[in-house]
N, C-alpha and C positions, 0 to 999 in steps of 0.2 A: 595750533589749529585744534579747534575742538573735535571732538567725535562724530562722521560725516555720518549718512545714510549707508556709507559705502564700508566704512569700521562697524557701524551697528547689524548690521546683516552679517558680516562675516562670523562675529562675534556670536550672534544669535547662532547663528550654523556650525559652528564650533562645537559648540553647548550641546547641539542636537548632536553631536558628532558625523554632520556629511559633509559634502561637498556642495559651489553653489553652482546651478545652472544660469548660464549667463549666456543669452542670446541675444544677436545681434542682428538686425534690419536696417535696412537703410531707409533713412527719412524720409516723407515724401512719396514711396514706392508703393503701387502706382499711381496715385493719386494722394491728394493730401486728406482730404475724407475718410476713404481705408485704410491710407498709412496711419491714422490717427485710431481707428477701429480697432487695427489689428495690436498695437501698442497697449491698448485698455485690456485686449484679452490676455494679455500675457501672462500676469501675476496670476490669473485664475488660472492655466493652465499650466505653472508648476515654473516659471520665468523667476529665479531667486535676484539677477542683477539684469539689467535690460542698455545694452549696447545701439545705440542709434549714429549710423552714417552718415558723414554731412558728406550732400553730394560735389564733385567735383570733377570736372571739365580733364583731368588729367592724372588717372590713382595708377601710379607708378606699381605699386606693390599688391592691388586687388587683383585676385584669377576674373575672369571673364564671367562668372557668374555676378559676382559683385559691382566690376566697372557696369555690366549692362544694366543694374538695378539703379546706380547713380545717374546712369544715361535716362533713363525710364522718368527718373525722379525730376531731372533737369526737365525736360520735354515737357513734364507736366506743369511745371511754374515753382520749382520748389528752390527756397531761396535758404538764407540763414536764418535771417529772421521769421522766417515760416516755421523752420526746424524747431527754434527756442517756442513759437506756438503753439506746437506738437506740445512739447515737455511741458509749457505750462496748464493747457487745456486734460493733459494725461493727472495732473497734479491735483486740481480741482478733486477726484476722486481718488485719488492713494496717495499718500504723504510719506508712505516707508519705503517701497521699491525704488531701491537705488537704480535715477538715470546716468547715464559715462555717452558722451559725445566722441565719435572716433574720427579721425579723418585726415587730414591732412592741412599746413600750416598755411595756404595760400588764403584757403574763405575769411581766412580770422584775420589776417593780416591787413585785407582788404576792408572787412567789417569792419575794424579799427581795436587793439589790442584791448584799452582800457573799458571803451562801449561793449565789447564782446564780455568780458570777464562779469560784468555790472547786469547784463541782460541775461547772462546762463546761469547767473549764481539768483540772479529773483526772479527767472522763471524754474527753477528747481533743477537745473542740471546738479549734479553732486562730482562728478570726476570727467577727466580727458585722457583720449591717449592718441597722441598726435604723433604720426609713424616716422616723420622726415626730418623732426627735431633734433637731434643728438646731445647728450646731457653737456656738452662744449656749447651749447646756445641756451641755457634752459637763463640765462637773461631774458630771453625772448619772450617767452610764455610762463614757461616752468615754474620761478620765482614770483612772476606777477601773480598767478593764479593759486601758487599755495599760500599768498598774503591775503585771497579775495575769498579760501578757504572751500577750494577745488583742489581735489585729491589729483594729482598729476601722476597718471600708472603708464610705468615704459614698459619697453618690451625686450625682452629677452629670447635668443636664437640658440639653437645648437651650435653656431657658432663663436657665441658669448664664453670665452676662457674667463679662467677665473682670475687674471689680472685684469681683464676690461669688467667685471662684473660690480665691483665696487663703484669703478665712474658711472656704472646705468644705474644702481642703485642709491644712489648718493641722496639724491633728492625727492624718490619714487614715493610717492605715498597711496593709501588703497588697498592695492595689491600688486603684484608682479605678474606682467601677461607671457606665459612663456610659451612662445612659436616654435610648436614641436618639429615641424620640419622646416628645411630650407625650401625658399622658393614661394610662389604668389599661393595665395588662399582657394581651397578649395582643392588644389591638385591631388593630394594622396594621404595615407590613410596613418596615421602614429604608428608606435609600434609603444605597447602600454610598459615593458619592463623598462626600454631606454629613457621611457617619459619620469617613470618612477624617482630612475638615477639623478634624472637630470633635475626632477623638482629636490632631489634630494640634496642635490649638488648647489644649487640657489637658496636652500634654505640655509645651509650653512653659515652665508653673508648676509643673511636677512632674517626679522622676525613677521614678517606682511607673508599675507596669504598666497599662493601662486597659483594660478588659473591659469589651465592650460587649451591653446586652442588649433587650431588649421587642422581639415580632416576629417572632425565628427562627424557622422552621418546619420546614426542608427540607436536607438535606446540602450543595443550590446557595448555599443563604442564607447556610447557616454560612459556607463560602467565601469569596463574596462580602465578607464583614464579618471574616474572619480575616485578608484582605490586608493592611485598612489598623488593624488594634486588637492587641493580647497579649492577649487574651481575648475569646472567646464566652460568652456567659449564654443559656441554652437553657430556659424553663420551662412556658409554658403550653400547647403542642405536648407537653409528656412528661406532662402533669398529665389531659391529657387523653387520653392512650394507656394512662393506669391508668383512667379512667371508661368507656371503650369496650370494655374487656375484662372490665369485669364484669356481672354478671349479678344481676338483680333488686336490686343495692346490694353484693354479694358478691365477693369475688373469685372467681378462676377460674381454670384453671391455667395459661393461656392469658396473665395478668395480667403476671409476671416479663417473660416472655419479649417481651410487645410494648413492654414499655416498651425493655430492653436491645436490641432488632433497631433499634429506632430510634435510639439513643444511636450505633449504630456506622455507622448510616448519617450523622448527622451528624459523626460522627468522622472520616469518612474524608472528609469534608468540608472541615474544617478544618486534616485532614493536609494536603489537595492543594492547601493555599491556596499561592499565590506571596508569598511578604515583601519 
C-alpha cells in the first residue's frame, strides 16, 4: 500500500517533532448541514487527523455522550451514504487532512462490504477503526480494505498484554489507537506517566505512530498526553460542545464556532507539548 493521507501527516509531524491532534465527531450531528460546517472548520482550527462517527442504532462501547450524538445524528436522516457525502463534499476543499471513519461493523456489513470499501476510498475516506472486529475476523473488513488501500488502525487497551499485542497488531496499519483507560468513552481522565509507559510498551512491537485517547478534556490534558504519545484522540469533550450549543435539539449559530474555539484551545495544547 502506498503512502496514505494518514502516513503522510504523521510523518510531516514527525518532522515538526509534535504530536497530532485527532478529533473526532460524529457524522451527521446535528444535522447534515452543520455536521458538514463544523468538519470544514476543523483543519483551520488546529484538527491534524479528523475522526468521523458512523452513526449506529446500538454503540455497545460509546459513554452517553457519544451514543446521544449518534442518536441526534439518526433522528436527523443521517445514513452511510450521507456520511461518505460529508467526506466527499469536505474533500472538494482539503486534499491533505486525513479522514478515519470509526464505528462499528453492523452499517458496513449492511451497506454491502465491497460497495463500502469502493465509495469511502473515492470519496476520500483514508482509514477505519472499527471497534467490534477482532484481528481473528480481519477477513472480514481488515484485509479487503488494506487491498482497497485503507489504512485499517485497531485499538489497543490497558488491558492489551504483550502476548495479545502482536495479534492486534498484525495487520494495523496508520497508527495504533491506544485506549488509555478501561471502560466507555468519555468517563474519566488518563493519568499521563502510565500513558507514557504504556505508549512505550506498544512501541516496542511496532514502528506506527500511537494516538492516544478517552478522557481528554482541556488544552492541559491534551499536553500532558502529547509528551509521551504521536497522537491525541479528542472526542467526547467536542461532541459535547455541539450538544451545548444547541437549542431545543437544533442547532444554532453559535454551534460551528464552539465546537472550533475549543479544537484551538486544545491545539495549542498539543503544540506546547515538550517531545
Amino acid at each position: 500500500m502506498s503512502d496514505t493521507r494518514i502516513d503522510k501527516r504523521y510523518a510531516a509531524l514527525n518532522a515538526e517533532g509534535r504530536a497530532a491532534l485527532v478529533t473526532f465527531l460524529m457524522a451527521g450531528d446535528p444535522d447534515e448541514a452543520t455536521a458538514l460546517a463544523i468538519v470544514k472548520a476543523l483543519p483551520a482550527a488546529g484538527a491534524d487527523v479528523i475522526e468521523l462517527g458512523m452513526p449506529f442504532t446500538d454503540p455497545m462501547a460509546d459513554g452517553p455522550a457519544v451514543q446521544a450524538a449518534g442518536l441526534r445524528a439518526l433522528q436527523a436522516g443521517q445514513t452511510m451514504a450521507k456520511t461518505l457525502t460529508q467526506v466527499r463534499e469536505f474533500r472538494k476543499a482539503d486534499d491533505a487532512t486525513p479522514i478515519v471513519l470509526m464505528g462499528y461493523y453492523n452499517p458496513i456489513y449492511i451497506y454491502g462490504v465491497e460497495k463500502f470499501l469502493a465509495d469511502a476510498k473515492s470519496s476520500g475516506v483514508d482509514g477505519l477503526i472499527i471497534v467490534d472486529l477482532p484481528p481473528e475476523e480481519d477477513e472480514e473488513l481488515c484485509l479487503p480494505a488494506l487491498k482497497a488501500g485503507l489504512n485499517f488502525i485497531r485499538l489497543a487497551t490497558p488491558t492489551t498484554d504483550d502476548k495479545r499485542l502482536p495479534a492486534v497488531l498484525k495487520n494495523t496499519s496508520g497508527f495504533v489507537y491506544y485506549v488509555s483507560i478501561t471502560g466507555i468513552t468519555g468517563a474519566a481522565t488518563p493519568d499521563p506517566s502510565q500513558v507514557k509507559a504504556a505508549v512505550a510498551r506498544i512501541k516496542r512491537h511496532t514502528t506506527l505512530p500511537v494516538a492516544v485517547g478517552f478522557g481528554v478534556k482541556t488544552g492541559e490534558g491534551a499536553r500532558a498526553i502529547a509528551e509521551g504519545a504521536d497522537g491525541v484522540v479528542v472526542g467526547s469533550v467536542l461532541v459535547d460542545a455541539v450538544k451545548d450549543s444547541l437549542a431545543d435539539g437544533k442547532a444554532t449559530p453559535r454551534t460551528v464556532a464552539a465546537v472550533a474555539d475549543l479544537v484551538r484551545q486544545l491545539a495549542d495544547g498539543v503544540r506546547g507539548a515538550k517531545k
